[in-house]
C-alpha positions in Angstrom: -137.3 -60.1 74.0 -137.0 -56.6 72.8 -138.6 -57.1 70.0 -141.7 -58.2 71.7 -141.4 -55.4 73.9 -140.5 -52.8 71.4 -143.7 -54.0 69.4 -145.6 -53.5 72.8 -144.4 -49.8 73.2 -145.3 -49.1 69.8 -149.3 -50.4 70.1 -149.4 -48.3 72.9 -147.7 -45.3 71.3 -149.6 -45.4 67.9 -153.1 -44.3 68.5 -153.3 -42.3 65.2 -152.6 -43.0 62.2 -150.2 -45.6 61.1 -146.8 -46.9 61.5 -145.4 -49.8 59.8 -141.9 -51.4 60.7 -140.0 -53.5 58.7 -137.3 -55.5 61.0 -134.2 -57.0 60.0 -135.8 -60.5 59.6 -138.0 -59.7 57.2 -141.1 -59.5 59.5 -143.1 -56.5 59.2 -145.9 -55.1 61.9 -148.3 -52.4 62.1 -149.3 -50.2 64.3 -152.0 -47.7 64.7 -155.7 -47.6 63.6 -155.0 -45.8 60.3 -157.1 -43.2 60.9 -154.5 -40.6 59.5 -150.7 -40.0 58.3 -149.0 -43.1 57.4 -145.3 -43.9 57.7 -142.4 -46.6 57.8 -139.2 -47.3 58.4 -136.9 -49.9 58.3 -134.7 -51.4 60.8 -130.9 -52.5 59.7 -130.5 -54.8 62.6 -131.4 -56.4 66.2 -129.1 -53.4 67.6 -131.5 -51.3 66.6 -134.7 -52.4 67.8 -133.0 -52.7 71.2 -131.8 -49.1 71.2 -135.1 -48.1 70.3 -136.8 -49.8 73.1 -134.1 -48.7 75.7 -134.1 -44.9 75.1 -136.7 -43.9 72.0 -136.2 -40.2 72.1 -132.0 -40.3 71.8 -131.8 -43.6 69.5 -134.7 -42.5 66.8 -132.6 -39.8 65.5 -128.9 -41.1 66.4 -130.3 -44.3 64.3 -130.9 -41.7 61.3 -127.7 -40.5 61.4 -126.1 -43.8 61.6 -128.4 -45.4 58.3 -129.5 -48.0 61.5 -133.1 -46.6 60.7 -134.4 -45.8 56.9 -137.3 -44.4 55.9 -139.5 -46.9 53.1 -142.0 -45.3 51.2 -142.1 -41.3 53.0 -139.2 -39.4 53.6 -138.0 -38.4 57.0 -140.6 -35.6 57.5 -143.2 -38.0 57.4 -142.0 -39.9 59.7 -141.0 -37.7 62.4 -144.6 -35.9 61.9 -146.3 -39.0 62.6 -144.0 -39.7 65.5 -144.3 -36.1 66.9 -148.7 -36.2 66.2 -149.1 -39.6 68.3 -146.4 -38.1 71.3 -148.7 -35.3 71.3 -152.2 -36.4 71.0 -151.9 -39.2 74.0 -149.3 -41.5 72.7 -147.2 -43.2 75.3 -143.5 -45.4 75.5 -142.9 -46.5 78.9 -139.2 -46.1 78.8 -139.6 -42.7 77.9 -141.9 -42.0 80.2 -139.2 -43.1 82.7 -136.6 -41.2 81.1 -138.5 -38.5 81.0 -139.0 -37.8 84.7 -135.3 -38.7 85.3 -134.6 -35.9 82.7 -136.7 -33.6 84.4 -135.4 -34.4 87.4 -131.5 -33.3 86.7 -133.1 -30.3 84.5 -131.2 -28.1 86.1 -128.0 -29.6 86.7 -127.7 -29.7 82.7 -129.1 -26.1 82.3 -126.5 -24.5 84.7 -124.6 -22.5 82.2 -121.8 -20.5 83.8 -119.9 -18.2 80.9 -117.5 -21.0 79.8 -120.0 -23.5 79.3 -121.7 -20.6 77.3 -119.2 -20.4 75.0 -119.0 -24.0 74.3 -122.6 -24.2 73.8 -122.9 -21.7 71.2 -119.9 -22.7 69.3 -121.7 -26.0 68.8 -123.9 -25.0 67.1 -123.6 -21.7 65.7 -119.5 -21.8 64.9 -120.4 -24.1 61.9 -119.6 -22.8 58.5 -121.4 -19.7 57.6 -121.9 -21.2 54.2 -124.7 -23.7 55.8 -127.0 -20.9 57.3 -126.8 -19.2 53.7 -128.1 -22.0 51.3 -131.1 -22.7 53.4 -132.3 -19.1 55.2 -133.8 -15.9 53.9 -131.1 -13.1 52.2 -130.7 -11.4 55.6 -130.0 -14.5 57.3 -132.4 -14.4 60.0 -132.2 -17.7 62.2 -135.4 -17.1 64.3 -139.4 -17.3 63.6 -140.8 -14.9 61.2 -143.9 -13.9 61.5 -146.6 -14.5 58.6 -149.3 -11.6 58.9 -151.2 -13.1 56.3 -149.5 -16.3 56.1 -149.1 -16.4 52.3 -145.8 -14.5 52.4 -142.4 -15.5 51.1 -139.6 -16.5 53.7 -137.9 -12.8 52.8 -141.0 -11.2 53.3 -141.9 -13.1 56.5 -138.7 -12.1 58.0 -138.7 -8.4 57.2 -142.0 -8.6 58.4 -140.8 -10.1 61.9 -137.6 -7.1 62.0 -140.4 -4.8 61.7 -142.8 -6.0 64.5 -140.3 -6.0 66.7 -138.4 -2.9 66.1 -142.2 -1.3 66.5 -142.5 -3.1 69.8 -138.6 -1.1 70.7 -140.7 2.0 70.2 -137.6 3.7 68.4 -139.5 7.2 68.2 -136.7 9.3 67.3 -133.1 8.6 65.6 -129.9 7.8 67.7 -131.8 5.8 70.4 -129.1 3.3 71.4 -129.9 -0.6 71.3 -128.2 -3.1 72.6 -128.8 -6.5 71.2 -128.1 -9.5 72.9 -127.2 -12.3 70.4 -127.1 -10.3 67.9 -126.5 -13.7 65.1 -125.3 -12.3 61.9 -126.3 -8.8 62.3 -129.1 -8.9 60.3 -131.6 -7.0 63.1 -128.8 -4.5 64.1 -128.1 -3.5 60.8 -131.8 -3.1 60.1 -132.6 -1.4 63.0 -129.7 1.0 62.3 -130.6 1.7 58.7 -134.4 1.6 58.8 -134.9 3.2 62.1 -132.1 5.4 62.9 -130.6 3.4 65.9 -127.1 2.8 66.7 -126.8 -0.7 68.1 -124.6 -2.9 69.8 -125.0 -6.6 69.3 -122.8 -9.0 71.6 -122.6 -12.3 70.6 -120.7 -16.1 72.1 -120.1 -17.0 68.4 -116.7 -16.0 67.0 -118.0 -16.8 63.4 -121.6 -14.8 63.9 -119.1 -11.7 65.4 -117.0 -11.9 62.2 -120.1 -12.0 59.9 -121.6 -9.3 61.2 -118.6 -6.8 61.5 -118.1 -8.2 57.8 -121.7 -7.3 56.9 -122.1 -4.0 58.6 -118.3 -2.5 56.9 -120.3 -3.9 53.8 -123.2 -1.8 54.4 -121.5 1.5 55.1 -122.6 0.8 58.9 -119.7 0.4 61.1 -120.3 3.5 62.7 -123.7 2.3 63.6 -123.5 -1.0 64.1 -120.7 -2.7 66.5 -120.3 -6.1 67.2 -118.7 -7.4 70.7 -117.6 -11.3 71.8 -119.3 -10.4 75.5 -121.8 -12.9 77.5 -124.9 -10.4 78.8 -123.4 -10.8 82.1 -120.6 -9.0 81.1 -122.7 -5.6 79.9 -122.1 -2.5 82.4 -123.9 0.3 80.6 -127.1 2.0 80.6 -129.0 2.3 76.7 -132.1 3.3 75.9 -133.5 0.1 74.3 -132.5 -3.7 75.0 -133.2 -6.2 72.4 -132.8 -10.3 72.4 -134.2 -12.3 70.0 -133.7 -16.2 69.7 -131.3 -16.0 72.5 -133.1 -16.7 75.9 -133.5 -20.6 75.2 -129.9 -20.6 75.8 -129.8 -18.8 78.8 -130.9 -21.7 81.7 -133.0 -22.0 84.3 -130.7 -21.4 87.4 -130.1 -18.0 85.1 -133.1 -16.3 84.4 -133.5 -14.0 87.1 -130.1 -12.7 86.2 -130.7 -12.4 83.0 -133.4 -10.1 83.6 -131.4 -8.5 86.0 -129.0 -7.7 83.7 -131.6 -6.4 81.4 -133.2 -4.2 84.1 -129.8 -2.8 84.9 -129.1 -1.9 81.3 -131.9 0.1 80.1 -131.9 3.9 81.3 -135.2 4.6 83.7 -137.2 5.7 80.7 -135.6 2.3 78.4 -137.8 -0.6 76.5 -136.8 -3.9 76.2 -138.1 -6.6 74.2 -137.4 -10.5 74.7 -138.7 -13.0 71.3 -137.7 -16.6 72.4 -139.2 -20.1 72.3 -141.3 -21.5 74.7 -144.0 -24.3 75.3 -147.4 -23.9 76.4 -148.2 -27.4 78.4 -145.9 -26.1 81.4 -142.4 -26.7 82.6 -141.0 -29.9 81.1 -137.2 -31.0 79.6 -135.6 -30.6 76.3 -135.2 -33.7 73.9 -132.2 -35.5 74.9 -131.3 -35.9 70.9 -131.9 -32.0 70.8 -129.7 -31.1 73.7 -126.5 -33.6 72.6 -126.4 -33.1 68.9 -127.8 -29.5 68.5 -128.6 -27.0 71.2 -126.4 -28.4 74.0 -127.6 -26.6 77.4 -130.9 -25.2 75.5 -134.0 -25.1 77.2 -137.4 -23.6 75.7 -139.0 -22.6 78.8 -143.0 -22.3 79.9 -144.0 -18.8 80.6 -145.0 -20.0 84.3 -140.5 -20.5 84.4 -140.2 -16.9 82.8 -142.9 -14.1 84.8 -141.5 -14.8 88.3 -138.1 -14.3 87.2 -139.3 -10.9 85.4 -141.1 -10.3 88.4 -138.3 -10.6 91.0 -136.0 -8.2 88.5 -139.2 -5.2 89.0 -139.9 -5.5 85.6 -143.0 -4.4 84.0 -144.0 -6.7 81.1 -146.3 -4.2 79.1 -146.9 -6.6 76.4 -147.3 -9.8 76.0 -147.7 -11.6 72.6 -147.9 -15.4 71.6 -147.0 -16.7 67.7 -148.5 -19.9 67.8 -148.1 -21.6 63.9 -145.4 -18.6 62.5 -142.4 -21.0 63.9 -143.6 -24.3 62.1 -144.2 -22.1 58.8 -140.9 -20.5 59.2 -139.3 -24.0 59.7 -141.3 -25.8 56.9 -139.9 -23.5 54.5 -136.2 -24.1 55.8 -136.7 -27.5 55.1 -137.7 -27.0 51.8 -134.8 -24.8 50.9 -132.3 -27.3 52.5 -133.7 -30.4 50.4 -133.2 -27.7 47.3 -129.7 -27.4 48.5 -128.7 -30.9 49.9 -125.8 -31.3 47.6 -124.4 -28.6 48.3 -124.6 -28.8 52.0 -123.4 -32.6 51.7 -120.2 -31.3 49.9 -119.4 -29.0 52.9 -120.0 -31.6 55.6 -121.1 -35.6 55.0 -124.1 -37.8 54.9 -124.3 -38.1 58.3 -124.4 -34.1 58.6 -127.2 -33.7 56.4 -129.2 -36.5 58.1 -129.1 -34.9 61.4 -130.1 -31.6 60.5 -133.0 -33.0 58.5 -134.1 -34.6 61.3 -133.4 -31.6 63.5 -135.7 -29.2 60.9 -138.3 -32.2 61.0 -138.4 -32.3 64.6 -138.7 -28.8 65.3 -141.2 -28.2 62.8 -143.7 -30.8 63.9 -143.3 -29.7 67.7 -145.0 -26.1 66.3 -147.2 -27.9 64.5 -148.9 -30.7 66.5 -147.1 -30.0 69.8 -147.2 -27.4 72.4 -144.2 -25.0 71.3 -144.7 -21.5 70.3 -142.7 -18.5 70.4 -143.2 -15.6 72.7 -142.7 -12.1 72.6 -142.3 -10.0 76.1 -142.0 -6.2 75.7 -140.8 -5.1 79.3 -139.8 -1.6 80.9 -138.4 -0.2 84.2 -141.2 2.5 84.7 -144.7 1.9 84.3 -145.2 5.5 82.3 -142.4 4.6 79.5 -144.9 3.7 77.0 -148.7 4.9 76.0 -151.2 3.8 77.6 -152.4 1.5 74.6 -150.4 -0.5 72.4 -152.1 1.3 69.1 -148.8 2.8 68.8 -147.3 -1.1 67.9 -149.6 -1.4 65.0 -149.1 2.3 63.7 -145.6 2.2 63.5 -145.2 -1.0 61.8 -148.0 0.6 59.3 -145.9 3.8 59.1 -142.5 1.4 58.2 -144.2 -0.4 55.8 -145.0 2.6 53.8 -142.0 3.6 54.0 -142.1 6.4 56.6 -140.1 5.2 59.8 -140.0 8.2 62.4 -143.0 10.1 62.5 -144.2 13.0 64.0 -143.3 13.7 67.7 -146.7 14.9 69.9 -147.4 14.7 73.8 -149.6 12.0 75.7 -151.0 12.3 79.1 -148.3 10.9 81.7 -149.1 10.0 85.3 -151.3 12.5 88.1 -150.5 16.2 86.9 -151.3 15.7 83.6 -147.3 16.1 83.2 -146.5 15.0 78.8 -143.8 13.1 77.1 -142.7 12.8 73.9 -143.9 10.1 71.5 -144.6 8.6 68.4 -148.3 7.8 67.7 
């Protein structure tokens, strides 16, 4: 029986493309018009096919894992990019369509994420061994999307690339601004923004192994003074800076949270502050995050649509004075993670298991072909309390990041027309 209706689903799903499927008794079917990408896989037992037919989106990659589901002929890329291309471009399983609106419908239940729940959520994820992030990312260990301006750039240069765009966006006109970061990963952005740009920067983090890292780098660096690292959830931050920075965080944050969250954000920047927010999102409207996503990697994440995020900025009296979309920069980022962890499997393997490695291949995979064919992007909201706090154009964004790539950071201070009076501020052009 589920065979037949697992073979069912499948000519439904399949409309590009094609999928082959060897079962356990030797019989093989295929689906799709073969109009595109090709894949198979091979099914270890009757088990299988039944788990696939009861809940697709959990069992694909849980059968991975578990060697219930192999790859024949294309690795596990391949697959899940086939996969991902026909969910995307009409494809349709009826159990996961069911699924799918019962997941929607408890959304919020499995976002609420009050601070204990926080802490459990990161350490899931980003307490594993520090030696993992650093066989597989860039040198400065930067866990988020870079951002390819040509799209020819190395990972490294992508990724100081993406530190600079943003610390332009913080508009950090003048040395000793003070930052604070929230989730500040391994210190990578704080210690960048303190050394390149003359910040000093406070980055509180939910991750015991990130905070260690990053005191551990900054010391390193000859930073300390500049850089401090706190264990402190946002909600916990009582003091007013002049710039507020979160990158890679906000997916974390939940649903029932986000006005709070900007709230908090609101709260902590002085009247004339900046604030930047770089996060995940999806551009087909509010939906629910993968049920294999949210149980073996990001438990409690959500990557929301910006319909979820501007009312939530709204109600905190925020004014979002820019507003940018990086639309392929994630899956190019991504791709060349995957790479770099195939180069290093071994080694990851010897730290961990089999089963390890399979899941975060099919994690990287996943990810990846959701930027690709799918509808997630990443986002960048620059937001301030007053709607004078920044120039009237964003020219200044693109001039500083030219002035920090040649090497000149802070440049000369001049006046711009403020508000009725014709009353000036200081600022960087």
């Amino acid at each position: 029986m589920f065979r037949r209706l697992f073979d069912s689903a499948m000519a439904g799903f399949v409309l590009h493309g094609r999928l082959t499927v060897h079962y356990a008794d030797g019989a093989v079917a295929q689906f799709g018009p073969g109009d595109g990408p090709e894949a198979a896989f091979r099914l270890r037992d009757a088990a299988a096919t039944r788990r696939l037919v009861l809940n697709p989106a959990l069992a694909m990659g849980e059968l991975y894992m578990d060697g219930g589901l192999e790859p024949v002929g294309c690795d596990i890329g391949a697959l899940v990019e086939l996969l991902v291309l026909n969910h995307w471009q009409g494809g349709s399983h009826p159990m996961d369509r069911l699924l799918s609106m019962v997941r929607q419908a408890k959304r919020r239940l499995d976002q609420l994420n009050p601070v204990p729940r926080a802490r459990r959520n990161v350490a899931h994820h980003y307490d594993l061994d520090r030696r993992l992030f650093s066989l597989f990312l860039d040198r400065d260990m930067q866990y988020s999307c870079a951002y390819y301006a040509r799209g020819d750039e190395t990972l490294d240069e992508a990724q100081i690339a993406k530190k600079r765009h943003i610390a332009a966006k913080l508009r950090l006109d003048r040395p000793g601004l003070e930052v604070l970061e929230i989730g500040c990963g391994w210190g990578g952005m704080a210690m960048t923004l303190a050394r390149d740009w003359g910040a000093r920067v406070t980055g509180i983090t939910l991750s015991q192994e990130q905070l260690e890292v990053a005191r551990q780098r900054a010391a390193e660096a000859g930073l300390s003074d500049r850089c401090r690292f706190a264990l402190m959830d946002y909600r916990a931050w009582d003091r007013k800076v002049d710039r507020v920075l979160s990158v890679g965080m906000f997916e974390a944050v939940g649903l029932l949270h986000f006005r709070r969250y900007f709230g908090v954000i609101r709260d902590a920047m002085k009247p004339d502050g900046v604030a930047l927010v770089h996060a995940i999102g999806r551009a087909a409207g509010p939906a629910n995050t993968n049920p294999w996503l949210a149980k073996y990697i990001f438990p409690g994440g959500y990557s929301p649509a910006l319909s979820e995020v501007v009312p939530a900025v709204e109600k905190a009296g925020l004014w979002i004075t820019d507003l940018e979309i990086l639309r392929l920069h994630y899956a190019m980022t991504i791709a060349e993670w995957r790479r770099r962890f195939a180069a290093k499997r071994d080694a990851i393997q010897s730290l961990y298991d089999e089963r390890f490695c399979r899941m975060f291949e099919f994690y990287l995979a996943g990810c990846e072909f959701t930027f690709r064919h799918g509808d997630h992007m990443n986002w960048q909201i620059q937001l301030t309390r007053e709607r004078m706090a920044l120039p009237l154009t964003r020219d200044w964004i693109m001039e500083a990041e030219r002035r920090a790539a040649a090497g000149t950071i802070l440049p000369a201070i001049h006046t711009h027309p403020q508000a009725e009076g014709g009353a000036a501020t200081r600022a960087a052009v």
